[in-house]
C-alpha positions as CSV (number, residue, x, y, z in Angstrom):
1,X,0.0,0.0,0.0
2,X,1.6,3.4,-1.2
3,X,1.5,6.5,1.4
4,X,-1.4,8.3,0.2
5,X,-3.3,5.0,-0.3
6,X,-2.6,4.4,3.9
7,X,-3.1,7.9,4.6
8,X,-6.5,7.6,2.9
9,X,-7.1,4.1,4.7
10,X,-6.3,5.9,8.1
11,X,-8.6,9.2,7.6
12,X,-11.4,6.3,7.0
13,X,-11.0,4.9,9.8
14,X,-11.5,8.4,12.0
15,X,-13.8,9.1,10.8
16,X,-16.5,6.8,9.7
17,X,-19.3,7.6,7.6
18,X,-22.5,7.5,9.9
19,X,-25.6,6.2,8.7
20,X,-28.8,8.4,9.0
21,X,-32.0,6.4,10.7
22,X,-35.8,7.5,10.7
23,X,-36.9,7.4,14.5
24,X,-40.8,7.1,15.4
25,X,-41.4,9.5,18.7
26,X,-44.0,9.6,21.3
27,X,-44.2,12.9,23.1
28,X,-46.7,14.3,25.7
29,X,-47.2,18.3,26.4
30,X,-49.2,20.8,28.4
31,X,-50.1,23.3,25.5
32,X,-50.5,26.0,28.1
33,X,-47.5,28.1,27.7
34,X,-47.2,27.0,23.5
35,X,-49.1,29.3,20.7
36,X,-49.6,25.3,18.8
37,X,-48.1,22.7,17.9
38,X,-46.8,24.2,14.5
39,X,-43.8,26.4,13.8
40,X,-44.8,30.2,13.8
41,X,-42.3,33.5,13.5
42,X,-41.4,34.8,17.0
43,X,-43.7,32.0,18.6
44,X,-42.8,29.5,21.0
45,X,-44.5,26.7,20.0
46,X,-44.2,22.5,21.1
47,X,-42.7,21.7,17.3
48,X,-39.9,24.8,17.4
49,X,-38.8,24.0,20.8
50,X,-38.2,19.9,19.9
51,X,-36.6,20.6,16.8
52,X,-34.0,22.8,18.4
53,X,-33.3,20.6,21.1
54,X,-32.7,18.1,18.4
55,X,-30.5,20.5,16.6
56,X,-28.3,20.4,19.9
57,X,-28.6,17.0,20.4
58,X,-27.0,15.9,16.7
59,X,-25.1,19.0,15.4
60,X,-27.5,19.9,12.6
61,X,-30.7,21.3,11.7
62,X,-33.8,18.7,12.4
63,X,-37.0,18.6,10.6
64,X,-40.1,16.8,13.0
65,X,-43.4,15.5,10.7
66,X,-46.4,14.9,13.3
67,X,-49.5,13.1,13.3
68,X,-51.2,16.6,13.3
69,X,-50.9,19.9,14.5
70,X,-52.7,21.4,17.8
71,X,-53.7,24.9,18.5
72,X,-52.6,27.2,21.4
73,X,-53.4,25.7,24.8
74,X,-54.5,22.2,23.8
75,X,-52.4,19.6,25.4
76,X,-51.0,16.1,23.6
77,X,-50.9,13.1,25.6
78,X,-49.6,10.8,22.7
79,X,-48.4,13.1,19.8
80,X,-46.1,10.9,17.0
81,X,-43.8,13.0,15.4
82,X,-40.9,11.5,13.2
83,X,-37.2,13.1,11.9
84,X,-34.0,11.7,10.3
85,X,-30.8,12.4,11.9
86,X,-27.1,11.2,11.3
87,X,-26.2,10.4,14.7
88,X,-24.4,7.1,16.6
89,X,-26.6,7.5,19.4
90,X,-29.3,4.6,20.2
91,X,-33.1,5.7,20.4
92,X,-32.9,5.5,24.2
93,X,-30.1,7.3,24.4
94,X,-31.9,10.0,22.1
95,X,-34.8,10.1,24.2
96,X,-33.1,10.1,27.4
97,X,-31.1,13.6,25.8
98,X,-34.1,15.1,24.9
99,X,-35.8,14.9,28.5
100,X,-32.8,16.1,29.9
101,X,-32.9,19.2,27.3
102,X,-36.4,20.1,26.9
103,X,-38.7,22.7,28.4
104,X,-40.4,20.9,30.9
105,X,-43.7,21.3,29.6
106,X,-42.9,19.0,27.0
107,X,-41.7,15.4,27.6
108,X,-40.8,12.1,25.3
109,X,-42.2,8.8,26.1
110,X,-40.7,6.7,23.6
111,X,-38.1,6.8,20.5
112,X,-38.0,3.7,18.5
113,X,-36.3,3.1,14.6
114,X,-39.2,3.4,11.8
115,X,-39.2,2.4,8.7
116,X,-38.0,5.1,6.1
117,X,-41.5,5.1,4.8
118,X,-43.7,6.0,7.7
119,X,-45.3,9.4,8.1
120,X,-46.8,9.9,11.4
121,X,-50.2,12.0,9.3
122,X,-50.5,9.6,6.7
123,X,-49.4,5.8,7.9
124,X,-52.4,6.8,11.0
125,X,-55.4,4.7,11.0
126,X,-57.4,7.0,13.9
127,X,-57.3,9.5,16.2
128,X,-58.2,9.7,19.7
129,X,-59.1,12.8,21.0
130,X,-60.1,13.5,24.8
131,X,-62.2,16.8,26.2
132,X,-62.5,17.5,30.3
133,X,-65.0,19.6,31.7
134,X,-65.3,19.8,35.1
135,X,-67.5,20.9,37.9
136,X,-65.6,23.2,40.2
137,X,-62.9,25.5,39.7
138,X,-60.2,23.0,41.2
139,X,-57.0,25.1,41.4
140,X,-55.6,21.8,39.9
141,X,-57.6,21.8,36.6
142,X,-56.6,25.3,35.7
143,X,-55.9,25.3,32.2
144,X,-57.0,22.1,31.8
145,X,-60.7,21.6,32.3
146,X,-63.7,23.9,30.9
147,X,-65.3,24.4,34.2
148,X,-69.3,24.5,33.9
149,X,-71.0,25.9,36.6
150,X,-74.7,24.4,35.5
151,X,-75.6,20.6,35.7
152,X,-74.8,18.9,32.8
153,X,-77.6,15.7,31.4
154,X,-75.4,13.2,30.3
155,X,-78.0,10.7,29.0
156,X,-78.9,13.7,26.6
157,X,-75.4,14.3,25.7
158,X,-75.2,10.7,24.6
159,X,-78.3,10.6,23.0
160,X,-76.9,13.4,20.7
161,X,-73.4,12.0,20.5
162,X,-74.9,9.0,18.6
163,X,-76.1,11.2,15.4
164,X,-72.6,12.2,15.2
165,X,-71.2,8.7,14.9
166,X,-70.5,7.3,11.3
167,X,-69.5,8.9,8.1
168,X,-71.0,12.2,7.6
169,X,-70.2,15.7,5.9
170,X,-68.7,17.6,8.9
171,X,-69.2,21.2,7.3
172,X,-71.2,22.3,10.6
173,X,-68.5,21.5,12.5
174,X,-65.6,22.5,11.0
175,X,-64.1,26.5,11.6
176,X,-66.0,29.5,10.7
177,X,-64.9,30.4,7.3
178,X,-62.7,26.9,6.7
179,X,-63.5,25.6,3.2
180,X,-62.1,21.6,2.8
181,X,-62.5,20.1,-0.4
182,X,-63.8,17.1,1.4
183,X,-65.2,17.5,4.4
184,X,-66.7,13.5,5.4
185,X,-64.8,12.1,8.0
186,X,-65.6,9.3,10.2
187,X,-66.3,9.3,13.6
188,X,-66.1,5.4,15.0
189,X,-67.2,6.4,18.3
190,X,-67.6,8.7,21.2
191,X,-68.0,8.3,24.7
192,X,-68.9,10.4,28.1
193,X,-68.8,9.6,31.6
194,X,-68.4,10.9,34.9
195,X,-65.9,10.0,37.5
196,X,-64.0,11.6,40.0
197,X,-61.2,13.6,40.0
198,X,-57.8,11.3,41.2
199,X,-56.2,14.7,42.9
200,X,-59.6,16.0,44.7
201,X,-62.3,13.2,44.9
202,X,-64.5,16.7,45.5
203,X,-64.9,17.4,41.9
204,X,-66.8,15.5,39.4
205,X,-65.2,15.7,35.9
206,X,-67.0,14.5,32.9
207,X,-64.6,12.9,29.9
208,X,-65.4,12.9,26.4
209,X,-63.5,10.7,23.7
210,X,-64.0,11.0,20.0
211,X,-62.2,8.6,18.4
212,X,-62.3,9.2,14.2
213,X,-60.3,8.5,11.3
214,X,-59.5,12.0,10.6
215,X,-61.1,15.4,11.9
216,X,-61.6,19.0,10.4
217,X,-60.0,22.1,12.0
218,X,-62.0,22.3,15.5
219,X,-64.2,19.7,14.6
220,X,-63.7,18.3,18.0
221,X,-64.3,21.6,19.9
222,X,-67.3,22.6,18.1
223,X,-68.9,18.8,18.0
224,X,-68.0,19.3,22.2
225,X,-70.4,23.1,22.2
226,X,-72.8,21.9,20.6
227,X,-73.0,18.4,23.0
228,X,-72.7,20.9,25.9
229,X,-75.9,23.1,24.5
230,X,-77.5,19.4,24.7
231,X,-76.7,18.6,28.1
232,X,-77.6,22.5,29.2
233,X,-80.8,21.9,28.2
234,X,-81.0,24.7,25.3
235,X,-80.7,22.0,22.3
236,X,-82.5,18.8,21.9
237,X,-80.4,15.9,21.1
238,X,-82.1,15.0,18.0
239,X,-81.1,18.4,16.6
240,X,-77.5,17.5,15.7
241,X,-79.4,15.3,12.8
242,X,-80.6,18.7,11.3
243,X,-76.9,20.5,12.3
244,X,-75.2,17.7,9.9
245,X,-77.8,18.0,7.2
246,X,-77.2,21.5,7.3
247,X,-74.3,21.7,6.1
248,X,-73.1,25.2,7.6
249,X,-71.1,26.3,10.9
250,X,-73.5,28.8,12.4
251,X,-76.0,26.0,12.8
252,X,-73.8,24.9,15.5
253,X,-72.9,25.7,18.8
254,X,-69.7,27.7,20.0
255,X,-66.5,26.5,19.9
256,X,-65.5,25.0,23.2
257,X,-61.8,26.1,25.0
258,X,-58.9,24.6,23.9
259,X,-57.3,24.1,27.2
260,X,-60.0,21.2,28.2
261,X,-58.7,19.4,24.9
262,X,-55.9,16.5,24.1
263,X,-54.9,15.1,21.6
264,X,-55.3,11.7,23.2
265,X,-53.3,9.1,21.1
266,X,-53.0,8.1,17.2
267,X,-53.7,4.5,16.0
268,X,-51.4,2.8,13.6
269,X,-52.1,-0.6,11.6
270,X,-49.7,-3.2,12.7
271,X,-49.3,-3.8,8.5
272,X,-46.2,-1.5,8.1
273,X,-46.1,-0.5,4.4
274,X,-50.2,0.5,5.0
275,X,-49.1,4.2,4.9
276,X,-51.6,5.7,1.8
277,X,-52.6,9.2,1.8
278,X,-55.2,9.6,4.6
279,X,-58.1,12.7,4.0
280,X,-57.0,14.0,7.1
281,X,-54.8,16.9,5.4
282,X,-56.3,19.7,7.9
283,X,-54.9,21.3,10.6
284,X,-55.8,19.7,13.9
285,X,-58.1,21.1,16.5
């Protein structure tokens, strides 16, 4: 072997090409302090402050892709995001550096390799979303519960939440102004209950889980007024049939707070090349 050839061999050796890896993350977040989940100018926001930990954490600039974007103060219990990064460092290892580095608001459950074809939007199957409301204005639900003074009738609120199950035109329940080429989605189910708070026994919060294959921009939040209206009293359950029909967001009821929403965890098929173009192209709620 001739100098330059060993010389070469050598600088190979130092310095070894690393490979780059798709990693699949589970993070959880209190929105409170964020303006969203996306990027904005001069904003702090849950997807900024991740990718510049990441930045730190592998030397060069990191681009997350989520499940779906949250607005300002709704929380994330089971976000997916994934990135690519050129880095030696195991997913543990990864996820241990970004717990140690992040704002506390935001922590990572899990970081596991992916395949390079999965996209946390597009490979989803469903989306589960939760909504608290709660009783009294616990100290410990601030910013976390829509607190409703008035008795809620849940066996209405049920009755009205099974009209919204299925496959309908959502265009009621979608944002004021929001135009979506197609607006059917699929809601597979929805659920409310009652049960004590774990913190304060004291206080009664009611839980509401909407679990769909893809949602509209506040979709969730307006589907959760409008069930509220219900339980109040000042709808009839069997209204929401007319609201669909309808066709048109005024017909609704108002748009409930984000802070008593989360986005409450993202189902994947366990077929891992089942990753086709989903509807759900909107912002999230």
């Amino acid at each position: 072997m001739v100098a330059s050839e060993r010389k070469q061999h050598h600088c190979n050796n130092r310095h070894p090409i690393v490979k780059s890896f798709r990693f699949k993350v589970i993070a959880t977040y209190d929105g409170t302090s964020f303006s969203g989940w996306q990027v904005q100018t001069e904003k702090k926001t849950v997807q900024s402050e991740i990718e510049r930990i990441l930045e730190k954490i592998s030397g060069a600039p990191v681009r997350i892709s989520a499940s779906g974007r949250t607005d300002a103060s709704v929380h994330g219990l089971r976000q997916v995001f994934s990135f690519c990064a050129r880095t030696r460092m195991s997913p543990s290892q990864i996820m241990r550096a970004m717990n140690a580095l992040l704002d506390p608001s935001i922590r990572i459950k899990q970081v596991s390799l992916a395949d390079d074809d999965f996209h946390p939007r597009f490979c989803a199957e469903k989306k589960i979303y939760r909504y608290l409301i709660c009783d009294f204005p616990s100290p410990f639900l601030k910013n976390r519960a829509w607190y409703i003074r008035e008795k809620l009738n849940l066996s209405r609120m049920r009755k009205a939440a099974s009209f919204i199950v299925g496959t309908h035109d959502f265009t009621s329940f979608q944002a004021s102004g929001r135009k979506t080429k197609n607006p059917v989605r699929t809601i597979e189910y929805i659920t409310i209950k009652k049960e004590h708070f774990c913190i304060d026994p004291d206080v009664r919060v009611i839980v509401i889980n909407i679990c769909g294959t893809g949602f509209l921009y506040k979709m969730v939040r307006n589907i959760v007024g409008t069930l509220v209206d219900v339980g109040r009293g000042r709808r009839q359950p069997a209204e929401i049939i007319d609201i669909i029909e309808a066709r048109n967001r005024n017909r609704a009821s108002v748009t409930a707070p984000g802070h008593g929403l989360y986005l409450g965890d993202v189902i994947y098929s366990d077929y891992k090349h089942d990753c086709e173009k989903s509807t759900d192209t909107e912002k999230e709620n």
